[in-house]
DRENPA-3360 file (N, C-alpha, C; in nm, 2 decimals, always signed):
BEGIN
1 = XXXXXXXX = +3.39/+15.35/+7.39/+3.51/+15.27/+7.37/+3.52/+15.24/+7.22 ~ +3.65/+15.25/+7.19/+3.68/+15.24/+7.01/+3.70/+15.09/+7.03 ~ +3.66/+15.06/+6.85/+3.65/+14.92/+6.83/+3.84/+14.87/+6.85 ~ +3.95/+14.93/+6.81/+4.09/+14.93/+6.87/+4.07/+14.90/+7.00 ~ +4.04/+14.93/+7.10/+4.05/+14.91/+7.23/+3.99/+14.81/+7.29 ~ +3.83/+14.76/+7.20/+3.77/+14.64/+7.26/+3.88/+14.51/+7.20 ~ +3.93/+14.48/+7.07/+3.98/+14.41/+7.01/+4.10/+14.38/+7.11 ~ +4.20/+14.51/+7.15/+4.29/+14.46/+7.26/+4.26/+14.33/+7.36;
9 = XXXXXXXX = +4.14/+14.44/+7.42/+4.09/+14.32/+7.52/+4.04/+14.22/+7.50 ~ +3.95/+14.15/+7.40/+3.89/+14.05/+7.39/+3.92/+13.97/+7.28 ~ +4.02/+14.03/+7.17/+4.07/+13.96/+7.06/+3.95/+14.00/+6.95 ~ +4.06/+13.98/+6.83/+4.00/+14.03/+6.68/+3.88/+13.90/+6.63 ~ +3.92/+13.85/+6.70/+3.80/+13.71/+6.66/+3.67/+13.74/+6.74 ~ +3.68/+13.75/+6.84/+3.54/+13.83/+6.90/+3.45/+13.94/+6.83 ~ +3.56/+14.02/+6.85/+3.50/+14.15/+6.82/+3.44/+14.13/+6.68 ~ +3.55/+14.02/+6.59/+3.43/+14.00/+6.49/+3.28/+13.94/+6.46;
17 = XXXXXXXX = +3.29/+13.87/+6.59/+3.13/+13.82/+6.58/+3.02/+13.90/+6.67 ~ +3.09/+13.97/+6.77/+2.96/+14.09/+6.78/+2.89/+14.15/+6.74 ~ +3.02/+14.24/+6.57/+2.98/+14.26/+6.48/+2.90/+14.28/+6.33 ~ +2.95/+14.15/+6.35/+2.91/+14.04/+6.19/+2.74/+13.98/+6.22 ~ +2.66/+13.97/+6.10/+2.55/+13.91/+6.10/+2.54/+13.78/+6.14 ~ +2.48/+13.75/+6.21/+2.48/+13.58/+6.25/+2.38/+13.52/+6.17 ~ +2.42/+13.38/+6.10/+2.31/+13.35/+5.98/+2.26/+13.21/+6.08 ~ +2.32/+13.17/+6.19/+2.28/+13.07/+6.23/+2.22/+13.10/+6.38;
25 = XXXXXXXX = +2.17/+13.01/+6.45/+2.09/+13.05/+6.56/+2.23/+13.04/+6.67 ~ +2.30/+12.93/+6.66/+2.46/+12.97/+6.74/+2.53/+13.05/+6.76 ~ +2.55/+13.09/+6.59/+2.63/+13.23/+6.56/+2.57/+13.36/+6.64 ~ +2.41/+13.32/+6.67/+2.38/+13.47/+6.69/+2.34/+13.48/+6.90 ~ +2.36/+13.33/+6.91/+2.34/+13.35/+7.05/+2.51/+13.37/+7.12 ~ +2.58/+13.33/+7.01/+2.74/+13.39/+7.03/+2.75/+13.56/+7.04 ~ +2.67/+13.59/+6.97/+2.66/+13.72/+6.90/+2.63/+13.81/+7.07 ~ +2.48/+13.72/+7.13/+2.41/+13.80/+7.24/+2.50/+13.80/+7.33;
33 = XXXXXXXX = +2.59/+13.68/+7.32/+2.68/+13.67/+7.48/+2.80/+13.81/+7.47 ~ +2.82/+13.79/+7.28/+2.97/+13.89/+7.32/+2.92/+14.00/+7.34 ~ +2.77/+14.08/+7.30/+2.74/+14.21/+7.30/+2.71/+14.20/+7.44 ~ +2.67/+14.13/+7.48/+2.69/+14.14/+7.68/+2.78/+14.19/+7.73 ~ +2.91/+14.14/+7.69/+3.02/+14.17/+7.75/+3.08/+14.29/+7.66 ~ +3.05/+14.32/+7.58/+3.04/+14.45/+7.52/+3.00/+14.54/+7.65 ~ +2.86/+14.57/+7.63/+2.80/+14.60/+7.75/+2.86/+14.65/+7.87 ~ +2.91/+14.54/+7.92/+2.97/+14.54/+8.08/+3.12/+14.58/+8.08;
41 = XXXXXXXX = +3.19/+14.60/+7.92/+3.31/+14.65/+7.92/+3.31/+14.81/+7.91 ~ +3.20/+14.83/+7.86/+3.18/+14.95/+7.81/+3.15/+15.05/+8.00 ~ +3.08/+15.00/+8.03/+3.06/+15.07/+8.22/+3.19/+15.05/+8.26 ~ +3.31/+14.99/+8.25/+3.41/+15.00/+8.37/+3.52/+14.98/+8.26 ~ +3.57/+15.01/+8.17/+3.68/+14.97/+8.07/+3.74/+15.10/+8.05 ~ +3.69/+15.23/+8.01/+3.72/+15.29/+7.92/+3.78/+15.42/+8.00 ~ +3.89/+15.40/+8.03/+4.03/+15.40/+7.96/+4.09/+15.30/+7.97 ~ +4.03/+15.17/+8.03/+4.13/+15.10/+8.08/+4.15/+14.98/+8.02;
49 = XXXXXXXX = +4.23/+14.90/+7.99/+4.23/+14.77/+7.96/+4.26/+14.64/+8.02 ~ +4.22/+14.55/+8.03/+4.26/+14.42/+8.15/+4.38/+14.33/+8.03 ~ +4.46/+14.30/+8.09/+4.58/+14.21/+8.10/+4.49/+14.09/+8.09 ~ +4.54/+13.99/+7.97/+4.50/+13.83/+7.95/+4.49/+13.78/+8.05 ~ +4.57/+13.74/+8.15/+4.56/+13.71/+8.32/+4.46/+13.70/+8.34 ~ +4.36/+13.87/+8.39/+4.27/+13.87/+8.44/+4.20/+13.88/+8.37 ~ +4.16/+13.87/+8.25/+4.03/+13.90/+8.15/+3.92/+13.82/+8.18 ~ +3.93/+13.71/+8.20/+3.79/+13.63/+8.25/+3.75/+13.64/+8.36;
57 = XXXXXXXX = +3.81/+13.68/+8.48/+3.79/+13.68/+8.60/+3.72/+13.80/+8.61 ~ +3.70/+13.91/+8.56/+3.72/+14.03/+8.57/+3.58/+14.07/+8.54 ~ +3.53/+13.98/+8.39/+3.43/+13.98/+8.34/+3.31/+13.91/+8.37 ~ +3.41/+13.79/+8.48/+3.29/+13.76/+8.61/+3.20/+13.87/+8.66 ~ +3.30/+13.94/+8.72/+3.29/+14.02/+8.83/+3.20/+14.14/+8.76 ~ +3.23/+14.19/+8.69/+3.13/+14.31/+8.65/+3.02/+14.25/+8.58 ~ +3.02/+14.15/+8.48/+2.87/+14.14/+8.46/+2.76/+14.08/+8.54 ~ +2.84/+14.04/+8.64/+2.75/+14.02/+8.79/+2.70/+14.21/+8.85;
65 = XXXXXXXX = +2.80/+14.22/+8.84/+2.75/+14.38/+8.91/+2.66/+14.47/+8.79 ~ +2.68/+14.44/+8.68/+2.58/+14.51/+8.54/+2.43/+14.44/+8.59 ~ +2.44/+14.32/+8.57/+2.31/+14.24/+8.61/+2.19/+14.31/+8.72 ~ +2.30/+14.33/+8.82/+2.29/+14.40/+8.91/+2.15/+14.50/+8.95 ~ +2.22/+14.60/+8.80/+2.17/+14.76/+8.84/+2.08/+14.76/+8.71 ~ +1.96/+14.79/+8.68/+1.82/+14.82/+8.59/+1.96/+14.90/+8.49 ~ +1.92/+14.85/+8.37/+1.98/+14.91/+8.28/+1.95/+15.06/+8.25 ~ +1.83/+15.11/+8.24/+1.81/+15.21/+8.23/+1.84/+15.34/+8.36;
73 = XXXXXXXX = +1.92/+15.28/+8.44/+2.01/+15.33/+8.53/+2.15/+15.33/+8.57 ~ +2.19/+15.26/+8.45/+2.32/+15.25/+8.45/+2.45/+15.32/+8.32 ~ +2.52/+15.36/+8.44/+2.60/+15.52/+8.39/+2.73/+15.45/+8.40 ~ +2.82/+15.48/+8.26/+2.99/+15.49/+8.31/+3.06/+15.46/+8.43 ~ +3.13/+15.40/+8.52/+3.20/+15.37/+8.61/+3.32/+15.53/+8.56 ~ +3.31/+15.62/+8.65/+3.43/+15.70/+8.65/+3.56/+15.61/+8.68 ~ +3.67/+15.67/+8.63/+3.79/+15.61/+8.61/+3.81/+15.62/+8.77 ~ +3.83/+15.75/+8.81/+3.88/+15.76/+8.97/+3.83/+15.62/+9.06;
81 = XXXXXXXX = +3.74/+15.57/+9.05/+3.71/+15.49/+9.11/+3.74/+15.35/+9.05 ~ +3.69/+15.29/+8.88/+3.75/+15.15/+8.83/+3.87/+15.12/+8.81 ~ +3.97/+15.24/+8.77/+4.10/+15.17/+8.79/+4.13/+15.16/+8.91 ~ +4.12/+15.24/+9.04/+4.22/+15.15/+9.16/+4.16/+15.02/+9.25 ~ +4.00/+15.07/+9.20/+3.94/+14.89/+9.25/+4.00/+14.79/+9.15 ~ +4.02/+14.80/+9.03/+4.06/+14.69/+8.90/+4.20/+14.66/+8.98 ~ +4.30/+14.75/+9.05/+4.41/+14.73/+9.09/+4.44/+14.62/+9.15 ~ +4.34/+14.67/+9.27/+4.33/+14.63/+9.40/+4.31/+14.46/+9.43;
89 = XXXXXXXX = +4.19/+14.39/+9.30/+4.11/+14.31/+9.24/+4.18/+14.23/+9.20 ~ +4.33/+14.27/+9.16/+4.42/+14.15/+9.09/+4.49/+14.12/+9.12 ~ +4.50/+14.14/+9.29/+4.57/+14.09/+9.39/+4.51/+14.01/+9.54 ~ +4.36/+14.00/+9.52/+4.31/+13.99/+9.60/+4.25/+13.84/+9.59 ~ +4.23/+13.75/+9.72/+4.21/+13.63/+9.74/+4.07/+13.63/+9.67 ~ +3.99/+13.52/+9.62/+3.86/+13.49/+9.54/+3.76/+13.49/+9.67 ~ +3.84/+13.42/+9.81/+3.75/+13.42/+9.93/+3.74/+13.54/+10.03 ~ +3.87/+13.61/+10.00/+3.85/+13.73/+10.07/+3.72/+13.84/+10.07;
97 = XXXXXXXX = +3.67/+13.84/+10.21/+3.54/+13.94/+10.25/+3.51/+14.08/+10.15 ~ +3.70/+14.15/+10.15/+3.74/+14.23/+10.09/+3.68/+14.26/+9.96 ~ +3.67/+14.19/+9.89/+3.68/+14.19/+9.75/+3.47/+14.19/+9.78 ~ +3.42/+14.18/+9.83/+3.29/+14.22/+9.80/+3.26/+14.37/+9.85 ~ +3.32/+14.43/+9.91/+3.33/+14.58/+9.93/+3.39/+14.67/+9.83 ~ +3.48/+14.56/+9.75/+3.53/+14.66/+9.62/+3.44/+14.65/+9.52 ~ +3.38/+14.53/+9.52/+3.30/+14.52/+9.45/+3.12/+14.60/+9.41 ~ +3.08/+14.61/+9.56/+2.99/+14.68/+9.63/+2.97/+14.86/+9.59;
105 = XXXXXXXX = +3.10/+14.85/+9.58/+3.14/+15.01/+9.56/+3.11/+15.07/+9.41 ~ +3.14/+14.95/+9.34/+3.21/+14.97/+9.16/+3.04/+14.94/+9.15 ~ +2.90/+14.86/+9.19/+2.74/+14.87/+9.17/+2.71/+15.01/+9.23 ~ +2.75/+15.04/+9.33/+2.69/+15.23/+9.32/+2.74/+15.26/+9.23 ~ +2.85/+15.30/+9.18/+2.95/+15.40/+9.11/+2.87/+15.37/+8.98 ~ +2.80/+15.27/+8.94/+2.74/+15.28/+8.77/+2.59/+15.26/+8.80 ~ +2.52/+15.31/+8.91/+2.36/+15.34/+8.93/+2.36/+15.51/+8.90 ~ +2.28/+15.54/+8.83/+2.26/+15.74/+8.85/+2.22/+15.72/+8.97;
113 = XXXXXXXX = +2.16/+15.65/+9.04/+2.07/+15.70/+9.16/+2.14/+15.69/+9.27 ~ +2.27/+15.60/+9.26/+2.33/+15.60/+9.41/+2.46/+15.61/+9.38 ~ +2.54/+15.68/+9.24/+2.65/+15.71/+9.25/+2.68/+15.80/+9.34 ~ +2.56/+15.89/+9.42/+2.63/+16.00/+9.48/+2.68/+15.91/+9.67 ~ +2.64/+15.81/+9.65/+2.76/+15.75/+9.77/+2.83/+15.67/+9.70 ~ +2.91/+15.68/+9.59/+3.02/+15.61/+9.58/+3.16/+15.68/+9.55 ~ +3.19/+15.69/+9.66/+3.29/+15.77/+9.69/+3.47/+15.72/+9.65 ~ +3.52/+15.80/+9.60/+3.67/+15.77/+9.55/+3.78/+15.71/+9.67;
121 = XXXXXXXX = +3.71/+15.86/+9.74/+3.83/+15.75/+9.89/+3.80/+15.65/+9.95 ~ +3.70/+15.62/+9.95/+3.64/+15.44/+9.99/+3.72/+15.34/+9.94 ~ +3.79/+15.38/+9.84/+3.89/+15.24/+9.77/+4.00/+15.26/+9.84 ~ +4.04/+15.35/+9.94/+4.15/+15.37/+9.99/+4.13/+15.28/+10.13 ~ +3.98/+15.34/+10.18/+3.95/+15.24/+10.32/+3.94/+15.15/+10.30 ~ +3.89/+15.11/+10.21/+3.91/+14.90/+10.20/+4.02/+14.88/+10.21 ~ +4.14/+14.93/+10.12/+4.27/+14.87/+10.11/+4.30/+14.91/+10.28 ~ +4.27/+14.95/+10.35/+4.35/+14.94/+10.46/+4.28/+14.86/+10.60;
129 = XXXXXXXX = +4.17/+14.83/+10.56/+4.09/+14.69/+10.64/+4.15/+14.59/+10.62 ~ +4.10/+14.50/+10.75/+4.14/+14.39/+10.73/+4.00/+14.31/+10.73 ~ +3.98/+14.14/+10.68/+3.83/+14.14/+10.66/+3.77/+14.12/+10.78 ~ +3.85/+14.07/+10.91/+3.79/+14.11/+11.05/+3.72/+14.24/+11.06 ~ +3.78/+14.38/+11.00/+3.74/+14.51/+11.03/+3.64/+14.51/+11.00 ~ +3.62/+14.47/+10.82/+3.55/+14.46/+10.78/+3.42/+14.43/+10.81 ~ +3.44/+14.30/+10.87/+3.31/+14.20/+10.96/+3.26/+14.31/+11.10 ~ +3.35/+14.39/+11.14/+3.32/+14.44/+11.26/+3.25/+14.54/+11.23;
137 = XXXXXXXX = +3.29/+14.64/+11.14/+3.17/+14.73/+11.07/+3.05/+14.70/+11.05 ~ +3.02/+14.60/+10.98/+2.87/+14.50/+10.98/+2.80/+14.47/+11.14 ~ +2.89/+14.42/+11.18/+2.83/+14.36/+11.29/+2.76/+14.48/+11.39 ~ +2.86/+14.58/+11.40/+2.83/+14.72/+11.49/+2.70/+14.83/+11.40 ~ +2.71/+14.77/+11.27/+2.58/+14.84/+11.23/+2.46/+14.78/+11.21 ~ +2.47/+14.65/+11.24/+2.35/+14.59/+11.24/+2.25/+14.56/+11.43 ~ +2.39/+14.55/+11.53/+2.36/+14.54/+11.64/+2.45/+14.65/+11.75 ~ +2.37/+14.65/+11.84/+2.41/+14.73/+11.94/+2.53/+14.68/+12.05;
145 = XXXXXXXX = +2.67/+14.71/+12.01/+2.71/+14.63/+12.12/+2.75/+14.75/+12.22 ~ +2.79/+14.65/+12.34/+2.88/+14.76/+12.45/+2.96/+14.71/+12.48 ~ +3.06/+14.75/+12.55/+3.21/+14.73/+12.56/+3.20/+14.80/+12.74 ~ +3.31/+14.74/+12.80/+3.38/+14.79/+12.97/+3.50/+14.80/+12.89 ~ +3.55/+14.92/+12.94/+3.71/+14.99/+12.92/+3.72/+14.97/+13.05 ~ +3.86/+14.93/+13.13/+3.92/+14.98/+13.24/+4.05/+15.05/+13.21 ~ +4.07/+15.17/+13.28/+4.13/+15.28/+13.26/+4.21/+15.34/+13.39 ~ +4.31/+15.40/+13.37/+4.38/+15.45/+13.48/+4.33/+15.58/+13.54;
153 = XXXXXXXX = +4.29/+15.66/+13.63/+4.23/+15.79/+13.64/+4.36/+15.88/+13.68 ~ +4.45/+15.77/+13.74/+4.60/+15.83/+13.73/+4.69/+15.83/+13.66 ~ +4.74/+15.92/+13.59/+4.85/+15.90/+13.48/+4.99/+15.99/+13.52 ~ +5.09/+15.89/+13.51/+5.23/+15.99/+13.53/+5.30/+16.07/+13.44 ~ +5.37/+16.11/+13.46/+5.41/+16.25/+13.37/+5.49/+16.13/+13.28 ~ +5.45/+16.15/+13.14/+5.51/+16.09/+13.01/+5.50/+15.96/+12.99 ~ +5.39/+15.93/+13.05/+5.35/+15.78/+13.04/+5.22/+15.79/+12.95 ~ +5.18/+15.71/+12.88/+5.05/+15.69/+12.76/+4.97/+15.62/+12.84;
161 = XXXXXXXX = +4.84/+15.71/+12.81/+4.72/+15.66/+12.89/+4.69/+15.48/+12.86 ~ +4.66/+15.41/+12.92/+4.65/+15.26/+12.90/+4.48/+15.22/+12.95 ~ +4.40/+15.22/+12.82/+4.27/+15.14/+12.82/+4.24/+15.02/+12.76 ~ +4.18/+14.95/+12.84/+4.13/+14.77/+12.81/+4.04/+14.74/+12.77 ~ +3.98/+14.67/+12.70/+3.82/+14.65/+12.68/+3.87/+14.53/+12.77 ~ +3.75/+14.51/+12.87/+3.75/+14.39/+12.94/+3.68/+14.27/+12.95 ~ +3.53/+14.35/+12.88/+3.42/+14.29/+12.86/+3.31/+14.33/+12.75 ~ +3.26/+14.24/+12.65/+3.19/+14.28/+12.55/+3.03/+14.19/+12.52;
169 = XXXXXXXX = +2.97/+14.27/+12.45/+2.86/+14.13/+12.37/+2.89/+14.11/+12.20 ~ +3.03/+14.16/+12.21/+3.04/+14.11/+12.01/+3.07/+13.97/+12.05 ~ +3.03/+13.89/+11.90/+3.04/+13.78/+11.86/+3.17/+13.74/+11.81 ~ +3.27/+13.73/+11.90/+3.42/+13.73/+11.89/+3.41/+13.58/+11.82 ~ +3.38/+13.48/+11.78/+3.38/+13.37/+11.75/+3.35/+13.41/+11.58 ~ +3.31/+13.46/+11.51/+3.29/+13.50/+11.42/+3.43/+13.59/+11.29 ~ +3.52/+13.61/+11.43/+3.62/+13.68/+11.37/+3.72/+13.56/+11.36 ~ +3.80/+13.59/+11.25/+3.93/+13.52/+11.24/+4.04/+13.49/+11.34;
177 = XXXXXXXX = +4.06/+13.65/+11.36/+4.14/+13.66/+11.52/+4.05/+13.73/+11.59 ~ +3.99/+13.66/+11.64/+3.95/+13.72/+11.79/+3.98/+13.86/+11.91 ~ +4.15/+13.73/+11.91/+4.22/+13.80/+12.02/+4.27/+13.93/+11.98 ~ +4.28/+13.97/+11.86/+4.31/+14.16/+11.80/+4.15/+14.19/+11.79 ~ +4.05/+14.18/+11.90/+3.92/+14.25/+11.86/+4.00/+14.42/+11.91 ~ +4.08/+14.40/+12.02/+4.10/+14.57/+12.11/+4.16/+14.68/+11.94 ~ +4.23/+14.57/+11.88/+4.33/+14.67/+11.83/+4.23/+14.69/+11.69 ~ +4.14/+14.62/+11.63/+4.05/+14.67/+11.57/+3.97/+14.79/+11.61;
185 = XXXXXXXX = +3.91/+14.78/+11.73/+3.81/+14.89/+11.75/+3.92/+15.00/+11.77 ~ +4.01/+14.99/+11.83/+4.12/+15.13/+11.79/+4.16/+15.17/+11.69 ~ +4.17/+15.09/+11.60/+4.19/+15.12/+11.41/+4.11/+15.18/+11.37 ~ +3.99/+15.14/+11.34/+3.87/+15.16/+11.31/+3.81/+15.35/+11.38 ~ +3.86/+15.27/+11.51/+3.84/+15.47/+11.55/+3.93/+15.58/+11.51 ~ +4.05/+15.50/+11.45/+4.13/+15.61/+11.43/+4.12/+15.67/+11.29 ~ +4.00/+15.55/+11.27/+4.00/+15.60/+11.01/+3.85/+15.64/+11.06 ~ +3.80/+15.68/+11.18/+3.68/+15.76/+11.19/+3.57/+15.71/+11.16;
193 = XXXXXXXX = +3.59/+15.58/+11.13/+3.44/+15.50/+11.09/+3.37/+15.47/+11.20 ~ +3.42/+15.45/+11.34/+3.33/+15.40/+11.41/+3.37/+15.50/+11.53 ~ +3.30/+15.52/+11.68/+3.33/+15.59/+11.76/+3.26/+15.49/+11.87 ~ +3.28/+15.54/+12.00/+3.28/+15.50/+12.09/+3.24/+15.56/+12.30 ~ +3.10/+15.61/+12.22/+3.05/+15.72/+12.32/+3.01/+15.65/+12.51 ~ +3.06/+15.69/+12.55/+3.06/+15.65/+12.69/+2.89/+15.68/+12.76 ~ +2.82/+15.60/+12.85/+2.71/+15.63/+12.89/+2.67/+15.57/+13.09 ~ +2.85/+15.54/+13.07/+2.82/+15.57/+13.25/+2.99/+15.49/+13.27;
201 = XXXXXXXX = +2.99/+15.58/+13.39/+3.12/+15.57/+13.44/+3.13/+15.52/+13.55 ~ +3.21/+15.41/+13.61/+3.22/+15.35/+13.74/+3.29/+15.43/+13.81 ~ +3.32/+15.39/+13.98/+3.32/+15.49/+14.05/+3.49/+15.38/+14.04 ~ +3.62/+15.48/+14.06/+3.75/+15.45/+14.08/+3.80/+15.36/+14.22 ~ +3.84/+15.23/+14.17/+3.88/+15.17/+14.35/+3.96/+15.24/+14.39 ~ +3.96/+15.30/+14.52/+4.04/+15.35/+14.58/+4.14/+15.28/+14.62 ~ +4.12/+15.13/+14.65/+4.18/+15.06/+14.76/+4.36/+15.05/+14.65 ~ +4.33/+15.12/+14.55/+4.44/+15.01/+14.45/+4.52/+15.18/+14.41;
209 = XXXXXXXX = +4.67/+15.19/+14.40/+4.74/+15.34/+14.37/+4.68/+15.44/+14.28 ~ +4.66/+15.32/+14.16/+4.69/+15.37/+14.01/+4.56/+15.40/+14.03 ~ +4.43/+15.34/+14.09/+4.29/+15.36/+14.07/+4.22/+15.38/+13.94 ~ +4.22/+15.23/+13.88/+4.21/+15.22/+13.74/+4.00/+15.23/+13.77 ~ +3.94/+15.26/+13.68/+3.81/+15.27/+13.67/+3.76/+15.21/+13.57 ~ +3.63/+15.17/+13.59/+3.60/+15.08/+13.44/+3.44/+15.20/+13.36 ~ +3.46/+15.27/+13.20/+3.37/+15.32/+13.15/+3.32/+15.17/+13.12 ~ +3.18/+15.28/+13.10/+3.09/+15.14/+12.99/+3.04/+15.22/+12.88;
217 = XXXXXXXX = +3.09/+15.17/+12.76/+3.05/+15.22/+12.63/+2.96/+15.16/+12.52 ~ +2.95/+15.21/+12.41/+2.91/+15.12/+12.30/+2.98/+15.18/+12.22 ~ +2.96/+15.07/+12.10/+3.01/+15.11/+12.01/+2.92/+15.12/+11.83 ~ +2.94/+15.23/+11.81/+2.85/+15.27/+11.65/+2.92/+15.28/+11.56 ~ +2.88/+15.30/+11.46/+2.93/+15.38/+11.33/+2.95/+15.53/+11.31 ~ +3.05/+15.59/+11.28/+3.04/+15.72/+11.27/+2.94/+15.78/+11.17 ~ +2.94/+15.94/+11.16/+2.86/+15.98/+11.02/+2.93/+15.88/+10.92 ~ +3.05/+15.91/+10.92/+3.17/+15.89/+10.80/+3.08/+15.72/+10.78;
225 = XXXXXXXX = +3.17/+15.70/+10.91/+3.10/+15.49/+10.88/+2.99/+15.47/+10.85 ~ +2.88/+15.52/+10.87/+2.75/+15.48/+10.78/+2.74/+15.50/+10.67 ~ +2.82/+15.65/+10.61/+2.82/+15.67/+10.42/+2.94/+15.55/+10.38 ~ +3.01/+15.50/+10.42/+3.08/+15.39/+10.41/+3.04/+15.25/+10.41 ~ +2.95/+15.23/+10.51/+2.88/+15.12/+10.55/+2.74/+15.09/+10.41 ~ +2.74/+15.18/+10.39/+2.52/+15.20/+10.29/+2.63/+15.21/+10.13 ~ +2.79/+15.26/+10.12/+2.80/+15.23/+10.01/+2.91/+15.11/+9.97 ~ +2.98/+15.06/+10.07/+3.06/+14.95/+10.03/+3.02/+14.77/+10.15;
233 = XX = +2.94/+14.85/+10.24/+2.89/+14.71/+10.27/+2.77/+14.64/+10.29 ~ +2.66/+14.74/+10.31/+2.54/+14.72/+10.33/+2.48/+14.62/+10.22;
% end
């Protein structure tokens, strides 16, 4: 990064005491803090520059994540990945779940040793979770849950098959909304992160037209969701 572009970001008065000899013991512990943040601008800045707005916040956030990773293992943040998390970041609530998955992502992406799961389109699946999802990903990869679907074994010509979760062991009290646990686990299956393998099937009531049937499932992680899971939530 050119001394022009750190000066943008942090002002001509900084940049002059990073650089300038410190004759006093203040001057030069001023000195340690700004070449810190030197440092932590230098992994995730370059091309980019933060807006006054967010300059302090920002600088939270990565030199938490620099801290992070052994210095002697820490590589450039590729742009593909710090500009659309920096995006993403300055729109996002301080308490939102969210923002530690973007976060999570941007500590692989500047390790050599685990940038190879820190993947570009991962900043695209965060933005499209919600922090329930979020939470449900965790939860399904740390515990085994199962799920009852009840299901129709009859379907009429141009009608859409209609399945229920009826009964579960997730920790629905944990989520924000609850009552959207169904439409999560259908989200989630449809961005491929998680799946939903069947391991016994009830027998169809006869006594009823439609002869709805209840599977019993569980629910995992996909391939996809575990290289997801080990690089933006684990």
């Amino acid at each position: 990064m050119e001394m022009t572009d750190l000066s943008n970001i942090l002002g001509q008065e900084t940049i002059k005491k990073i650089y300038e000899d410190g004759v006093s013991e203040s001057t030069k512990e001023i000195g340690k803090a700004s070449t810190d943040i030197v440092k932590t601008l230098r992994l995730f800045l370059a091309p980019f520059q933060l807006g006054a707005a967010y300059q302090d916040r920002f600088v939270k956030f990565l030199d938490k994540i620099r801290e992070s990773v052994p210095e002697e293992k820490q590589i450039p943040c590729p742009p593909s990945i710090a500009g659309p998390v920096f995006e993403k970041l300055k729109y996002i609530e301080e308490t939102n779940y969210l923002k530690d998955l973007y976060l999570n992502l941007l500590q692989k992406a500047i390790d050599k040793d685990r940038i190879n799961e820190a993947h570009p389109a991962f900043v695209s699946l965060i933005e499209q979770l919600s922090p329930d999802e979020a939470l449900t990903l965790k939860v399904v990869a740390e515990n085994r849950i199962s799920i009852e679907i009840k299901f129709d074994t009859i379907i009429e010509v141009g009608s859409i098959p209609s399945e229920q979760i009826i009964k579960n062991n997730f920790p629905l009290a944990e989520l924000i909304f609850p009552q959207n646990f169904n439409m999560y686990v259908s989200h989630l299956t449809h961005m491929n992160l998680i799946e939903t393998p069947q391991y016994n099937l009830g027998e169809p009531d006869a006594s009823i037209d439609s002869k709805p049937a209840i599977a019993h499932r569980f629910i995992k992680l996909s391939n996809f969701g575990e290289l997801f899971y080990k690089a933006c939530i684990k």
